[in-house]
Biopython code that builds the backbone (N, CA, C, O; Angstrom):
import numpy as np
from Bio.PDB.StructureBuilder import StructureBuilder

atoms = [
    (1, "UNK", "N", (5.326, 8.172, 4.148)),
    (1, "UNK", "CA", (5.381, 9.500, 3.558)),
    (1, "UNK", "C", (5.985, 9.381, 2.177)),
    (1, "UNK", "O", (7.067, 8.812, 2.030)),
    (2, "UNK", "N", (5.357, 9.869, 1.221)),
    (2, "UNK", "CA", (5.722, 9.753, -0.345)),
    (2, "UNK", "C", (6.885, 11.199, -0.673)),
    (2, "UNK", "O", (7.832, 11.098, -1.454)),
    (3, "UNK", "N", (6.661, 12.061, -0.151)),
    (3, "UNK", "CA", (7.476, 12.969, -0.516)),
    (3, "UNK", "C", (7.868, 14.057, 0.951)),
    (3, "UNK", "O", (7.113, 14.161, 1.917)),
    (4, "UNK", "N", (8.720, 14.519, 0.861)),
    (4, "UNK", "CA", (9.228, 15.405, 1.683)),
    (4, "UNK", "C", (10.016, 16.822, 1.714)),
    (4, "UNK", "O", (11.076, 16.994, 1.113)),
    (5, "UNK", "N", (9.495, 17.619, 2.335)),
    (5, "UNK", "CA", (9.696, 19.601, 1.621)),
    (5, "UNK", "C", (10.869, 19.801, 2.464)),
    (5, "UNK", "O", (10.558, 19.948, 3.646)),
    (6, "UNK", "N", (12.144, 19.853, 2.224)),
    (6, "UNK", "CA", (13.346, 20.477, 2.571)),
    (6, "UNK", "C", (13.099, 21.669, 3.439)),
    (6, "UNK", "O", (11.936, 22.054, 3.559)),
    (7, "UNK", "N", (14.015, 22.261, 4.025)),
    (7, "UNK", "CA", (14.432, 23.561, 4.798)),
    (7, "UNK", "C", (14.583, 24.628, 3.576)),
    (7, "UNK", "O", (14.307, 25.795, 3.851)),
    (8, "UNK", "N", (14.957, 24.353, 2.377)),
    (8, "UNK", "CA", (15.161, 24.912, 1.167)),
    (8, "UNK", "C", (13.998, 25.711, 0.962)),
    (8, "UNK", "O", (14.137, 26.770, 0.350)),
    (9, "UNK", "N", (12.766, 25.340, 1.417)),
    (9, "UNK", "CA", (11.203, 26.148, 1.054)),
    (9, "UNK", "C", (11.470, 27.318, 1.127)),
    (9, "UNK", "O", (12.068, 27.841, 2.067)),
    (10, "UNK", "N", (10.954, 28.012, -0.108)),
    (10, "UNK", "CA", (10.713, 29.136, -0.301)),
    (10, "UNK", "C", (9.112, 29.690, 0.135)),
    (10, "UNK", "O", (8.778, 30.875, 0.162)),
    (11, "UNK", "N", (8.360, 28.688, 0.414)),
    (11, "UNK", "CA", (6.735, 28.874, 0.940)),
    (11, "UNK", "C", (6.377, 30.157, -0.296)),
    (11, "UNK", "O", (6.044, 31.327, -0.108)),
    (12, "UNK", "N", (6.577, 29.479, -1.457)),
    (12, "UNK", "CA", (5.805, 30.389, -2.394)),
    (12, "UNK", "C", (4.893, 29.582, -2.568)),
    (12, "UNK", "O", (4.288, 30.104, -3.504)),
    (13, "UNK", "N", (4.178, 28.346, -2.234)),
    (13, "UNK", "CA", (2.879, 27.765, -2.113)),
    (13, "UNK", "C", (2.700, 27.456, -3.586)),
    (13, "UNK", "O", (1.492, 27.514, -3.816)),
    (14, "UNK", "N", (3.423, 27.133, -4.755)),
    (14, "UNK", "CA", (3.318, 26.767, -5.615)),
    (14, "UNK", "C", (3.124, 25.176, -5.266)),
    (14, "UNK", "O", (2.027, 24.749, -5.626)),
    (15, "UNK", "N", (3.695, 24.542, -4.846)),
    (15, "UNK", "CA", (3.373, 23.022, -4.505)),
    (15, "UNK", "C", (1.830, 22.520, -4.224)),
    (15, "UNK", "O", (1.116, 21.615, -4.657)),
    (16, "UNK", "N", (1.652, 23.944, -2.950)),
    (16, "UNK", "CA", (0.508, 23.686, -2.330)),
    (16, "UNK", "C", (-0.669, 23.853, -3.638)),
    (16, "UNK", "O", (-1.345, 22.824, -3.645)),
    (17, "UNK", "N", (-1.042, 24.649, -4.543)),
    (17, "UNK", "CA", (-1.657, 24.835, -5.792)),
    (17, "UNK", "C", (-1.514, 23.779, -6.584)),
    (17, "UNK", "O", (-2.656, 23.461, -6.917)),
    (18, "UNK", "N", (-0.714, 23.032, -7.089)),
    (18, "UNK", "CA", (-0.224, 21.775, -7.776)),
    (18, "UNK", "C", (-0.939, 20.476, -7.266)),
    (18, "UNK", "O", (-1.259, 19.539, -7.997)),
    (19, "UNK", "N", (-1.245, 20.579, -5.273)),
    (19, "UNK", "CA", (-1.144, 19.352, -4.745)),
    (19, "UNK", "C", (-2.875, 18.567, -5.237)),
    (19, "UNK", "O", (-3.908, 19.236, -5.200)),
    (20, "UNK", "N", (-2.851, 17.581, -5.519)),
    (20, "UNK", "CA", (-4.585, 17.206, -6.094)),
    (20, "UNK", "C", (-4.890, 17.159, -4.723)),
    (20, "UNK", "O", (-5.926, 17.729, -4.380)),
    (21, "UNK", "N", (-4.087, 16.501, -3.713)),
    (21, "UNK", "CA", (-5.443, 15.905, -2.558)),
    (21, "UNK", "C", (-5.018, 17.145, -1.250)),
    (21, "UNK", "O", (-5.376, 16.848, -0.110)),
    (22, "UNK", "N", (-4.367, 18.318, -1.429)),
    (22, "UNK", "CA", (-4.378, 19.252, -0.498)),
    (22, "UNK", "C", (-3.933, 18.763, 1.182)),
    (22, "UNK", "O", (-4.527, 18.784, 2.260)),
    (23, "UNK", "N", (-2.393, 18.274, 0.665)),
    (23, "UNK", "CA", (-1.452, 17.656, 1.955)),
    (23, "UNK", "C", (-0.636, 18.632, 2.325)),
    (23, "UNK", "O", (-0.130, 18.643, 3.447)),
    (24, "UNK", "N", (-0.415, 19.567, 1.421)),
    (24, "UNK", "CA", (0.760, 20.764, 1.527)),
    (24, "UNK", "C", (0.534, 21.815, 2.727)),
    (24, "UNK", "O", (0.415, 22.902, 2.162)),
    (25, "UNK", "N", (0.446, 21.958, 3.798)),
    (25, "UNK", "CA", (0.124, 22.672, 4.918)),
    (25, "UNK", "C", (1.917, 23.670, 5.105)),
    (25, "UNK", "O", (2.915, 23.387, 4.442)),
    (26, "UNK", "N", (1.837, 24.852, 6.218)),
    (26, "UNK", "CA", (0.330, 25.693, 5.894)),
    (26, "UNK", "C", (0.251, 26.226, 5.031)),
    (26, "UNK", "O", (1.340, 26.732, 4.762)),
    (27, "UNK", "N", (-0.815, 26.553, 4.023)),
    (27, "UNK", "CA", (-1.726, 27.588, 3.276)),
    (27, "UNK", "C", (-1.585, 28.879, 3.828)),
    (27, "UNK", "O", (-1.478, 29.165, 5.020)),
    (28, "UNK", "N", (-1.596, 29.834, 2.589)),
    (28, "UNK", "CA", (-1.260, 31.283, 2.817)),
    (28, "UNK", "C", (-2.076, 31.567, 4.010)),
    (28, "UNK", "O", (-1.696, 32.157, 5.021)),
    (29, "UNK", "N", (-3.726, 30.874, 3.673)),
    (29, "UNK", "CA", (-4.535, 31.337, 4.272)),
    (29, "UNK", "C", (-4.631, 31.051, 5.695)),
    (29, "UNK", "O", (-5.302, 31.833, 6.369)),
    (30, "UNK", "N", (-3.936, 29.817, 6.404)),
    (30, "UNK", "CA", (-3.968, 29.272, 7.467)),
    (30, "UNK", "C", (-3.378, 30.410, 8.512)),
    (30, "UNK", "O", (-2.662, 31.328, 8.114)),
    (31, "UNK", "N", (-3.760, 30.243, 9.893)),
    (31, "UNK", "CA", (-3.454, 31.423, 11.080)),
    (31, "UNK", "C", (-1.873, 31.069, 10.834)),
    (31, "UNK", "O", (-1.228, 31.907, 10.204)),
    (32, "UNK", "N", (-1.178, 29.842, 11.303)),
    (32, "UNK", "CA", (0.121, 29.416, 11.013)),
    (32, "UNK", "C", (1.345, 29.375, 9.929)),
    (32, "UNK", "O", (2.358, 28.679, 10.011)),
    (33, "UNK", "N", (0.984, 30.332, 8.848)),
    (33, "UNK", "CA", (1.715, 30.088, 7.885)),
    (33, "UNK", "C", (3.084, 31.072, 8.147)),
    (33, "UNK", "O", (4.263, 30.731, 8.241)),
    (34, "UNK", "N", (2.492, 32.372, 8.224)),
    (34, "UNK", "CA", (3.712, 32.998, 9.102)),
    (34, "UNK", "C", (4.502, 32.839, 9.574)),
    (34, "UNK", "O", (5.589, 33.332, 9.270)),
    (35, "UNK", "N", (4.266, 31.976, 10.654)),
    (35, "UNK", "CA", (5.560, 31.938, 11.602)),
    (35, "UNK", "C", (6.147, 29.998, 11.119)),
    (35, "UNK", "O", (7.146, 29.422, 11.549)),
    (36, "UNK", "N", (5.370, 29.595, 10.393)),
    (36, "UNK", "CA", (6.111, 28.349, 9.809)),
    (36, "UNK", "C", (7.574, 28.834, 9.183)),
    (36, "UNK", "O", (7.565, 29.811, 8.434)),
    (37, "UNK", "N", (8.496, 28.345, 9.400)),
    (37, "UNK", "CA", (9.367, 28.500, 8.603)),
    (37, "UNK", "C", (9.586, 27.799, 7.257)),
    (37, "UNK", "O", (10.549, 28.046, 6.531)),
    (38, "UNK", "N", (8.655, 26.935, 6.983)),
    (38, "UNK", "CA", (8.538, 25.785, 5.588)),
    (38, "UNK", "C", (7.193, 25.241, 5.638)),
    (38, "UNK", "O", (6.406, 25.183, 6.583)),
    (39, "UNK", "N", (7.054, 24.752, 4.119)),
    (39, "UNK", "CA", (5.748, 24.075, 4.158)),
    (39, "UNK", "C", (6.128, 22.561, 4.406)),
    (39, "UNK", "O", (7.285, 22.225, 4.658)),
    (40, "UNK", "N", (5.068, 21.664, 4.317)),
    (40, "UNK", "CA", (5.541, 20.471, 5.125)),
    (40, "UNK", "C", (3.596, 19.639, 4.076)),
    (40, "UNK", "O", (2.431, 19.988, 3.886)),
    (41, "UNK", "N", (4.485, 18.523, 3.781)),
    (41, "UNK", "CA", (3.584, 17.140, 3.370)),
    (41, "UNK", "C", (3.066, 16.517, 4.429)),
    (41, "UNK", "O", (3.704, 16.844, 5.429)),
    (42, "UNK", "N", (2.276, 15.831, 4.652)),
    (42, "UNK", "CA", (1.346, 15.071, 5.130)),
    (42, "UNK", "C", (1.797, 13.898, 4.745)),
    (42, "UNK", "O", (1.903, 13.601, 3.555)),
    (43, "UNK", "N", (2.136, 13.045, 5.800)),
    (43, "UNK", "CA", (2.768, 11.392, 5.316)),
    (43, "UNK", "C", (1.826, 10.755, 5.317)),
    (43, "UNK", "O", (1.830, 9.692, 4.696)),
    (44, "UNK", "N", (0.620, 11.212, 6.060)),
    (44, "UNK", "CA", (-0.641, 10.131, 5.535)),
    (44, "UNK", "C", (-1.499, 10.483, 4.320)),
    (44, "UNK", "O", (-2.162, 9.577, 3.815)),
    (45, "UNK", "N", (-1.550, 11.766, 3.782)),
    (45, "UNK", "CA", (-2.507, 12.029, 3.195)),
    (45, "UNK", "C", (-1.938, 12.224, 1.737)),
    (45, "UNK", "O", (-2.816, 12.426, 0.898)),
    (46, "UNK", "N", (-0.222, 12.195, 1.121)),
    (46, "UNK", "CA", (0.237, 12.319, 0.060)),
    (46, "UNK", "C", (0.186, 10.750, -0.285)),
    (46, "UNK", "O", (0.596, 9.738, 0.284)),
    (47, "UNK", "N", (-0.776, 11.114, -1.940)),
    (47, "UNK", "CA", (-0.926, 9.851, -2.613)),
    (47, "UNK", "C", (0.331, 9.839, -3.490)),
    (47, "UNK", "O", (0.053, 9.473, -4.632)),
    (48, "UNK", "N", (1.457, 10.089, -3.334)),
    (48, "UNK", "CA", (2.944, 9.774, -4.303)),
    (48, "UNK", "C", (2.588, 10.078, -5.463)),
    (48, "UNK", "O", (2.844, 9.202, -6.289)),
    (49, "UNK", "N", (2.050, 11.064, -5.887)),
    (49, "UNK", "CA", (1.238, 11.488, -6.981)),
    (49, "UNK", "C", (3.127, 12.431, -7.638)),
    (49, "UNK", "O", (3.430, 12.257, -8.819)),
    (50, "UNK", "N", (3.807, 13.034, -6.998)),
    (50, "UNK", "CA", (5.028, 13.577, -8.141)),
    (50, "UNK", "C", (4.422, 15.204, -8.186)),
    (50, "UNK", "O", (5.303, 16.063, -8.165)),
    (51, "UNK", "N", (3.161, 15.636, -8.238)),
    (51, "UNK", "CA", (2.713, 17.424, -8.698)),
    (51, "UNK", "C", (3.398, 18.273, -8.144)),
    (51, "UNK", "O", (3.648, 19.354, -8.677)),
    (52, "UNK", "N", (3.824, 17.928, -6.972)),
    (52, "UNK", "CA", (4.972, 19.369, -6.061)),
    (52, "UNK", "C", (6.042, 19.398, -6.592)),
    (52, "UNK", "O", (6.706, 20.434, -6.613)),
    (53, "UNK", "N", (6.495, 18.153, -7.197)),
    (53, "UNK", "CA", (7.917, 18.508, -7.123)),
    (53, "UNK", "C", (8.312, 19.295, -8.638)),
    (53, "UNK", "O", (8.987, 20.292, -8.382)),
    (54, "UNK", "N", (8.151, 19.179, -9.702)),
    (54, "UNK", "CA", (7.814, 20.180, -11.048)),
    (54, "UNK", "C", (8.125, 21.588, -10.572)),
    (54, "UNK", "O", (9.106, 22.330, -10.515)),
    (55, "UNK", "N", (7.161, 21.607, -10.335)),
    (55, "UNK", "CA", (6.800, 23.265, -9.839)),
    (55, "UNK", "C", (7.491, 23.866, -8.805)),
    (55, "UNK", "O", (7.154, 25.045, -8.700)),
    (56, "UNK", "N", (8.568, 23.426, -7.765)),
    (56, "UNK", "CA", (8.929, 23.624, -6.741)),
    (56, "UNK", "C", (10.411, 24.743, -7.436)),
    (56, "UNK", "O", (11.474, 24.343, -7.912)),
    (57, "UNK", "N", (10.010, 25.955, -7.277)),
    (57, "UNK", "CA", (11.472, 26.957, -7.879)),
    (57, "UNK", "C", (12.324, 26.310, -6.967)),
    (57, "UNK", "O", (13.166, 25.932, -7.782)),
    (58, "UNK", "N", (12.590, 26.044, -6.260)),
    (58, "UNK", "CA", (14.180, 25.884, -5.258)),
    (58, "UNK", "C", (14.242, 24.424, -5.321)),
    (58, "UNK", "O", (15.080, 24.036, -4.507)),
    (59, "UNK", "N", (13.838, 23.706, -5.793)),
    (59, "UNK", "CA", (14.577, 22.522, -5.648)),
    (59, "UNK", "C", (14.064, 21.794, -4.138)),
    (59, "UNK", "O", (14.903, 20.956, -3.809)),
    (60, "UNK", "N", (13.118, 21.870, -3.312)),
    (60, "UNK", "CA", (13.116, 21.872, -1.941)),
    (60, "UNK", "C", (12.068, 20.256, -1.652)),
    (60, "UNK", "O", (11.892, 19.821, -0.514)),
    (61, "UNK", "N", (11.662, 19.779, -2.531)),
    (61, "UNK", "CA", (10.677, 18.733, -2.562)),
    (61, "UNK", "C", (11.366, 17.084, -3.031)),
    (61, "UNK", "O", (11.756, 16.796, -4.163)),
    (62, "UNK", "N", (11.371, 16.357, -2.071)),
    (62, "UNK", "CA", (12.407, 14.683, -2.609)),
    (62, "UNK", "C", (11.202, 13.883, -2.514)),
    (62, "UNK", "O", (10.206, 14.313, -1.932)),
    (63, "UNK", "N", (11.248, 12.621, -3.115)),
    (63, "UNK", "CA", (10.817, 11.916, -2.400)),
    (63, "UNK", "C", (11.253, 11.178, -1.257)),
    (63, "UNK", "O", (12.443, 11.180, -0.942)),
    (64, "UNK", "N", (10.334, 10.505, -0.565)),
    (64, "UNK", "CA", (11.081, 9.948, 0.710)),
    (64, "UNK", "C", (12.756, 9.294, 0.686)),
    (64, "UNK", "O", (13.703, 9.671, 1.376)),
    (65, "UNK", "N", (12.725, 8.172, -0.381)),
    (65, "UNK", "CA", (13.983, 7.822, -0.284)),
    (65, "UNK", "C", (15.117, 8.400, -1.132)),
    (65, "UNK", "O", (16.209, 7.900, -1.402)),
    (66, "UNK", "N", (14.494, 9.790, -1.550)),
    (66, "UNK", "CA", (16.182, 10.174, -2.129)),
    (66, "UNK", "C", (15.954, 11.487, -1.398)),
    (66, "UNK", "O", (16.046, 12.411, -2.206)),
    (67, "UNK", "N", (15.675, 11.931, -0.098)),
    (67, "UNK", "CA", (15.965, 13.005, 0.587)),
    (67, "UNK", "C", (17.308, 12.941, 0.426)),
    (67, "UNK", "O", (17.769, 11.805, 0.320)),
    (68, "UNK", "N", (18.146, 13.958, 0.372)),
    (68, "UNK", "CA", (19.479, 14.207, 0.501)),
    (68, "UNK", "C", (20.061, 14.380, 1.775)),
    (68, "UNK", "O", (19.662, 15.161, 2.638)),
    (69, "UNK", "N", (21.479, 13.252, 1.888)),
    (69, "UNK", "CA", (21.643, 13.157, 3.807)),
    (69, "UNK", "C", (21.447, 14.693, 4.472)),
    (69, "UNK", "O", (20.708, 15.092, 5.372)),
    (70, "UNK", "N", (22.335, 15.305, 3.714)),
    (70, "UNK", "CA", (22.300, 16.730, 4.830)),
    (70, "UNK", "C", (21.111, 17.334, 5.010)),
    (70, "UNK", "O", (21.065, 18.413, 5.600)),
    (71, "UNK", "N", (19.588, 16.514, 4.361)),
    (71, "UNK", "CA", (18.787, 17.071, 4.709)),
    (71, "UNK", "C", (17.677, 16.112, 5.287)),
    (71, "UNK", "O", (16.453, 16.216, 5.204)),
    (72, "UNK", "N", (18.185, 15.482, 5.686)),
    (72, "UNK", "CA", (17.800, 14.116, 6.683)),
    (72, "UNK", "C", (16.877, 14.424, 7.695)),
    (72, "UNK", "O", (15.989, 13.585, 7.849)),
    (73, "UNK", "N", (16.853, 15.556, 8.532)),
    (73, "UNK", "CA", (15.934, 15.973, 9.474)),
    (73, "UNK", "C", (14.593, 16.204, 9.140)),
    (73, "UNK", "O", (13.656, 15.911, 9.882)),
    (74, "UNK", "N", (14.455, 16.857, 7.755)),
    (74, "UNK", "CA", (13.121, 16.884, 7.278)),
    (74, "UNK", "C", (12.429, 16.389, 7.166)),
    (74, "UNK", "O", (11.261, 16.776, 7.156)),
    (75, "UNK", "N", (13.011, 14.761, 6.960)),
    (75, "UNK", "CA", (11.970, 13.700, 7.093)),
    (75, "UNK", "C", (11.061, 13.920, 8.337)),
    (75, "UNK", "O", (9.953, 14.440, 8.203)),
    (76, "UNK", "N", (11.597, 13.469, 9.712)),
    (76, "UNK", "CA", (11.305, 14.002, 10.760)),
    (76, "UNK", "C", (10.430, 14.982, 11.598)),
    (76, "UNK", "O", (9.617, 14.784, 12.501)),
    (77, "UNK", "N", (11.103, 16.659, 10.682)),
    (77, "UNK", "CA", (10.115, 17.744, 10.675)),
    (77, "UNK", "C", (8.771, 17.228, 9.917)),
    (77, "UNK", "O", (8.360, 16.364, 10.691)),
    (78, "UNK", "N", (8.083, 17.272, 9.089)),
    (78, "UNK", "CA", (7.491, 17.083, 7.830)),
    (78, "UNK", "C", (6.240, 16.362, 8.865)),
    (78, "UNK", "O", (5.120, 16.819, 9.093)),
    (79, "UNK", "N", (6.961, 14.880, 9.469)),
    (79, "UNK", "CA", (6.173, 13.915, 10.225)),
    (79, "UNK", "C", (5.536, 14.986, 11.358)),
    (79, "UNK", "O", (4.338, 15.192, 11.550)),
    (80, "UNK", "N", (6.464, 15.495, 11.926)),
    (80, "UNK", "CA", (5.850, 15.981, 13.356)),
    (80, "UNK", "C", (5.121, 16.976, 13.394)),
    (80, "UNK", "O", (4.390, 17.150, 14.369)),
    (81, "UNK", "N", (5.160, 18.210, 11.928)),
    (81, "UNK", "CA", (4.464, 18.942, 11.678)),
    (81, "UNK", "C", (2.550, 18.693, 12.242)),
    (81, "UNK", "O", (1.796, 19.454, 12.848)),
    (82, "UNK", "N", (2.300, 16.983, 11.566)),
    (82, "UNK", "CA", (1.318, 16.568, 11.612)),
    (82, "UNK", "C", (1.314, 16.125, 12.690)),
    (82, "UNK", "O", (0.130, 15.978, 12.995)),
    (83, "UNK", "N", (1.983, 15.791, 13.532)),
    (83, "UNK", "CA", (1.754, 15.208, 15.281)),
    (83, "UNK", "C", (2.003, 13.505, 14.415)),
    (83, "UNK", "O", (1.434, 12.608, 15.037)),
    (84, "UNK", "N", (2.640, 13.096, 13.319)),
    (84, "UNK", "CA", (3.058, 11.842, 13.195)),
    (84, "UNK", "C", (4.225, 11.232, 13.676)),
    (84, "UNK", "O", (4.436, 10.040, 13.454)),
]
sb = StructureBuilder()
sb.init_structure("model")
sb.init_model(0)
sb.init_chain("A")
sb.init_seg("    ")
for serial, (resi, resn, name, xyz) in enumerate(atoms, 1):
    if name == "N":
        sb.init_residue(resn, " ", resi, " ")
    sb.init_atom(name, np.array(xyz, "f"), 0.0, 1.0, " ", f" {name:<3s}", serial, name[0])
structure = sb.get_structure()
């Protein structure tokens, strides 16, 4: 996984608009976005491309190895989102 979306998400889907290869799940449009509490990367499908994180108002997007400890679980979430 190249990057990883914090608990911090604001799910203003600015990332998801930014992303070139469309890893950023869920989409406004998806049945699931609602009741997601965050958006969440795709560890197989983010090419470490950097576009989310710019644009991200809250600060909520690391890459894998500088997630911040207290937010260590996200790694985790992010994976399982996808059943990884």
């Amino acid at each position: 996984m190249a990057y990883v979306i914090t608990e911090a998400c604001s799910k203003d889907a600015l990332c998801v608009d930014a992303c070139p290869v469309d890893c950023i799940h869920p989409k406004k449009d998806e049945d699931s976005f609602e009741a997601a509490p965050q958006l969440y990367v795709d560890p197989v499908e983010c090419i470490d491309c950097g576009a989310c994180v710019p644009v991200c108002e809250v600060s909520a997007v690391f890459p894998l190895d500088e997630v911040p400890g207290q937010d260590a679980e996200s790694i985790q979430r992010n994976a399982a989102y996808f059943g990884r």
